[in-house]
C-alpha positions in Angstrom: 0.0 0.0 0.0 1.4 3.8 -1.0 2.5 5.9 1.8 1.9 9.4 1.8 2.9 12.7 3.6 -0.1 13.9 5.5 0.2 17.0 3.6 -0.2 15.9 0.6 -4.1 14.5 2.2 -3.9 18.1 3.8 -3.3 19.6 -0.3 -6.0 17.5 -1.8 -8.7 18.6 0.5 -7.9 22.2 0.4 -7.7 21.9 -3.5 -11.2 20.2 -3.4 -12.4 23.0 -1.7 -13.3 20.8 1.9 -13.1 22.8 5.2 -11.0 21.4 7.6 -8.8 21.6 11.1 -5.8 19.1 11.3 -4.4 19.1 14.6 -1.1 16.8 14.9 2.2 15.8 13.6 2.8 18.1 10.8 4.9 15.5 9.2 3.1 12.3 9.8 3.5 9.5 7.3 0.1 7.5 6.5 0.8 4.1 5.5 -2.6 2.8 4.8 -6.1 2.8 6.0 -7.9 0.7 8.9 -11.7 0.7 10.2 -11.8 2.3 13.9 -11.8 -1.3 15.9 -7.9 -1.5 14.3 -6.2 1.3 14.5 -2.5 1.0 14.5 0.6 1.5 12.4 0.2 4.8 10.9 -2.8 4.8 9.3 -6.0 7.0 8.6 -9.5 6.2 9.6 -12.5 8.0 11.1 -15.4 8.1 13.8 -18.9 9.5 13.8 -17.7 11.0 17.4 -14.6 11.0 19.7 -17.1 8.5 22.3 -16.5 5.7 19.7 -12.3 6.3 20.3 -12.6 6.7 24.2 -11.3 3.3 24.5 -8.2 3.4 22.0 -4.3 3.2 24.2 -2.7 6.2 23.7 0.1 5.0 22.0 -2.3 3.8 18.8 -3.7 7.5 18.7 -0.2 8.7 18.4 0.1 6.5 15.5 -2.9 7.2 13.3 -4.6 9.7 11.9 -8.6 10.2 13.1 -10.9 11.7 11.2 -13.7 13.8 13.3 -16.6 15.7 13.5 -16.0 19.3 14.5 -15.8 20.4 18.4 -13.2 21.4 20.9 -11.7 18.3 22.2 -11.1 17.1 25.7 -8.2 18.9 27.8 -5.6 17.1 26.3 -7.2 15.1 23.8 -5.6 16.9 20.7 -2.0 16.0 22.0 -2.3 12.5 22.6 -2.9 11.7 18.6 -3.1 13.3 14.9 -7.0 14.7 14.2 -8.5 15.8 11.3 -11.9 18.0 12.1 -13.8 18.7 10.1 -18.4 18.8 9.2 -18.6 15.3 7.6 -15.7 12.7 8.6 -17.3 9.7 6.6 -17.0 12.1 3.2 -13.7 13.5 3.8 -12.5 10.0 4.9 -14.2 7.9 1.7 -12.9 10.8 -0.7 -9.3 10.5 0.6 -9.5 6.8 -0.2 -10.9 7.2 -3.2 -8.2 9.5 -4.1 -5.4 8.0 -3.2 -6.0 3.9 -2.9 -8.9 2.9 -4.6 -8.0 0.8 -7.4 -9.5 2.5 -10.7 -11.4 -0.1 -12.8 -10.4 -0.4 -17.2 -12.3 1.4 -18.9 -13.1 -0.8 -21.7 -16.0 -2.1 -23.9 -15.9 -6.6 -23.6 -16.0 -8.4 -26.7 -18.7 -10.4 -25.6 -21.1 -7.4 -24.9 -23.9 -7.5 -27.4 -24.8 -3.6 -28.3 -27.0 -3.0 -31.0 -27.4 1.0 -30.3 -25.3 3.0 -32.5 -25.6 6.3 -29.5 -22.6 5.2 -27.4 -21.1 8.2 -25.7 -17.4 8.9 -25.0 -15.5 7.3 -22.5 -18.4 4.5 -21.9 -17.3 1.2 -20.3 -19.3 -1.8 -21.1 -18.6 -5.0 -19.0 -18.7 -8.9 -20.3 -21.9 -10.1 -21.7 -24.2 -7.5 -21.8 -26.5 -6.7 -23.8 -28.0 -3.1 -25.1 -30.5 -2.7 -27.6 -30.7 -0.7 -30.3 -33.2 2.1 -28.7 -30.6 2.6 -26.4 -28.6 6.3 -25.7 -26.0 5.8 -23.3 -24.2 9.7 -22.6 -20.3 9.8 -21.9 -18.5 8.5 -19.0 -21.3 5.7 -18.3 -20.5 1.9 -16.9 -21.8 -0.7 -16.8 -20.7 -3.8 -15.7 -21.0 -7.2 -16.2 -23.8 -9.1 -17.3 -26.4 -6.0 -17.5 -29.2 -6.4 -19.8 -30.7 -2.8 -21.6 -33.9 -4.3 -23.7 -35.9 -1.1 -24.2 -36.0 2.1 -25.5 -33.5 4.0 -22.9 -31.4 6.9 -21.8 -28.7 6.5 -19.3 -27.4 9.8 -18.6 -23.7 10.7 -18.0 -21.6 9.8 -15.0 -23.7 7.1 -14.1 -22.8 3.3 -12.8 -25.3 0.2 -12.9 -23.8 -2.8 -11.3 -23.6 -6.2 -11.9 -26.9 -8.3 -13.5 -29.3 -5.1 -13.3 -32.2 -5.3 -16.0 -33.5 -2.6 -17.3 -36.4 -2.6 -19.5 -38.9 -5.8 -19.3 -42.3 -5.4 -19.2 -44.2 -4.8 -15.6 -46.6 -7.1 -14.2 -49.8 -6.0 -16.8 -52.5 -8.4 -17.1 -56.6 -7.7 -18.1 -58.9 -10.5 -17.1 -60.9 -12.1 -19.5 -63.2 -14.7 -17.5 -61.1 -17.0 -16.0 -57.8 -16.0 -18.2 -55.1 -13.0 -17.8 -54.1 -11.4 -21.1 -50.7 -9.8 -20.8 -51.0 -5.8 -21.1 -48.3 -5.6 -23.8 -45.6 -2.3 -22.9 -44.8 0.6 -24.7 -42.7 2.5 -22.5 -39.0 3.4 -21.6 -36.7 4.2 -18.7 -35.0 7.3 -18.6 -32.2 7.4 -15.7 -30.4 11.0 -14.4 -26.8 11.5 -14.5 -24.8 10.5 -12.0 -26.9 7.6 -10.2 -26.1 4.2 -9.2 -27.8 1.0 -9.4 -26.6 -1.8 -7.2 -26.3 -5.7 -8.4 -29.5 -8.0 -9.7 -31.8 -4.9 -9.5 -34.6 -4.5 -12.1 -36.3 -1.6 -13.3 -39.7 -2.0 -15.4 -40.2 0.0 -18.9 -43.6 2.1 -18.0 -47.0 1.0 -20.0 -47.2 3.9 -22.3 -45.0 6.4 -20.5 -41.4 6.1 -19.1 -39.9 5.2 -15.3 -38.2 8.2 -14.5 -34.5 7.9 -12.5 -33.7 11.3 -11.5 -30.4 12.6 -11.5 -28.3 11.8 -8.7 -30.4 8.8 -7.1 -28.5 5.5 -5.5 -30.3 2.1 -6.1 -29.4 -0.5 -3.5 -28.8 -4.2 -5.2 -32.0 -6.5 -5.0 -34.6 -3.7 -5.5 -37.7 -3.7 -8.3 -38.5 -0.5 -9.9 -42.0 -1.5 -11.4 -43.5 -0.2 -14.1 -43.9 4.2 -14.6 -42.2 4.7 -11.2 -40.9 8.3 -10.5 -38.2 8.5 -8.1 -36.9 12.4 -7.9 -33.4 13.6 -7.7 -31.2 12.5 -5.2 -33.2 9.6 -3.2 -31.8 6.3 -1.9 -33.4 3.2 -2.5 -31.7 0.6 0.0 -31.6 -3.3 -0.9 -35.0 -5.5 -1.3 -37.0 -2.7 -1.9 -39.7 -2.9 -3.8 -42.1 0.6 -5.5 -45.1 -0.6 -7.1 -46.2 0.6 -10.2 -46.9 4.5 -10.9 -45.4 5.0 -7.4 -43.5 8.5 -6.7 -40.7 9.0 -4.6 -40.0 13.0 -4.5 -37.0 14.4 -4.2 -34.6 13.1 -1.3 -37.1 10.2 0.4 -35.2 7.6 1.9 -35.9 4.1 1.2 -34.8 1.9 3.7 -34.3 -2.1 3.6 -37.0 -4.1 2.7 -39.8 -1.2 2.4 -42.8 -2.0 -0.5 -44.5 0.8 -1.8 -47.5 0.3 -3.0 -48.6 0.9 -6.5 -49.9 4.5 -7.4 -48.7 6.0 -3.7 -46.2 9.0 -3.1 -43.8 9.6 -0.2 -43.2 12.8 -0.4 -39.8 15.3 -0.4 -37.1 14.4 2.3 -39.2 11.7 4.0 -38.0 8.4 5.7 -39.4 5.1 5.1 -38.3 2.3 7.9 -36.8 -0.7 7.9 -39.6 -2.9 6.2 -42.5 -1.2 6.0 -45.2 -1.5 3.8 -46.4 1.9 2.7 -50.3 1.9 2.1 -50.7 5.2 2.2 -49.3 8.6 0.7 -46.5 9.3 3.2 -46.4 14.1 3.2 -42.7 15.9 2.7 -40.6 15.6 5.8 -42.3 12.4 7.4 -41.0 9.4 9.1 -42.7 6.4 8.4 -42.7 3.0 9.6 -44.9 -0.4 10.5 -47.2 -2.7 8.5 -49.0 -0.9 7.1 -46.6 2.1 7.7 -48.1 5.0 9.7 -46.1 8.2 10.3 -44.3 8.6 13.4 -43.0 11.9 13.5 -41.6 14.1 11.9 -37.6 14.3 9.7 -35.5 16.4 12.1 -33.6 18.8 9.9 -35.7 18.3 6.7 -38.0 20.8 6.6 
């Protein structure tokens, strides 16, 4: 693993524009990174608040570096190790490894993709065995890994990732009953997905009926989610893993989706609201809500997103 001064983290962060207060061995030499239950040996890692480090000897402090939120320390806490305050320790720690360790994937397009679309933008990586049709517009700096399937018409906008065995573009569940039979409703639809959004492994989205599903830009798809059929989800939500939004369902912008939550079809949860940890949302869920149960009933209200 590289070893770097710790001005040359101190550099990138100002250079990135990231406020910040380091507070330790101007000279310190960071060999590597560790999660907070190992810290030792001159590495970096970072706490959500200095209770979580209480416990480390002091002799480990004085050998890492500890990111932390903002806040005058104990009397003497600053001199027994090497701190860097600053709002958001998670981002500034993630964006220093990202920076400086995390391996950067080829950019590439596999011989065994199957792509039919002729609107390939620059700089588009396009992993083994997939396959994108020919309605397909995929903007610049797009990848996709392995094994994704793209079978409808589609725009994926730039900067965007979709993992591993995502499909985008089958038909939702559309039946009309005749007697005792179920003809299939057949789909006209597309999905149009933002720039900059992510969508985790073995997740499916649904082309709509007539209509598109909507991705909005900046949105983060867990794996093992179902997008059904003319779903909205506005800019900037998460969608956490198992999820499932029924059809025509609308997630405005910022909702959080956690684990396991279905939305039923046709329902909105509405800007900056929180759905719990598998809940089944019956009900339209109003802008700056927490919900939670089955059925899901609000339970108060989002501190800090109003």
């Amino acid at each position: 693993m590289m070893e770097y001064g710790i001005k040359t983290f101190l550099t990138y962060l100002q250079e990135e524009g990231m406020q910040f207060d380091y507070q330790g061995n101007p000279v310190f030499s960071v060999k590597g990174f560790c999660p907070i239950s190992d810290v030792s040996g001159g590495r970096i890692t970072w706490a959500k608040n200095r209770e979580i480090i209480s416990g480390i000897p002091e002799k480990a402090l004085k050998e890492s570096v500890i990111v932390l939120p903002y806040g005058e320390p104990d009397p003497g806490f600053a001199e027994n190790g090497n701190f860097l305050f600053c709002d958001n320790p998670k981002r500034i720690f993630f964006a220093l490894l990202a920076r400086f360790y995390a391996k950067q994937p080829k950019r590439n397009i596999a011989k065994t993709a199957i792509i039919l679309s002729r609107q390939i933008g620059e700089d588009v990586s396009i992993g083994e065995f997939c396959y994108i049709g020919e309605d397909v517009r995929i903007e610049d700096h797009v990848t996709l890994d392995h094994h994704v399937v793209i079978d409808c018409p589609a725009l994926i906008k730039k900067n965007s990732r979709i993992h591993s065995g995502v499909v985008i573009g089958t038909d939702g569940f559309g039946y009309a009953e005749d007697g005792e039979h179920y003809e299939k409703v057949p789909h006209f639809g597309g999905v149009q997905i933002g720039e900059n959004v992510e969508i985790g492994a073995n997740t499916c989205i649904d082309r709509g009926t007539m209509g598109d599903t909507n991705i909005g830009n900046g949105v983060k798809i867990d794996n093992l989610c179902h997008i059904a059929h003319n779903v909205r989800i506005d800019e900037n939500c998460l969608v956490i893993a198992q999820s499932c939004l029924g059809g025509s369902s609308i997630l405005e912008r910022h909702a959080y989706i956690a684990p396991g939550v279905v939305v039923k079809n046709q329902i909105t949860v509405g800007e900056d609201s929180l759905v719990g940890m598998g809940a089944v949302v019956t009900k339209n869920v109003e802008r700056g809500k927490i919900a939670a149960g089955v059925p899901a009933r609000v339970m108060k209200e989002r501190l800090g997103k109003q």
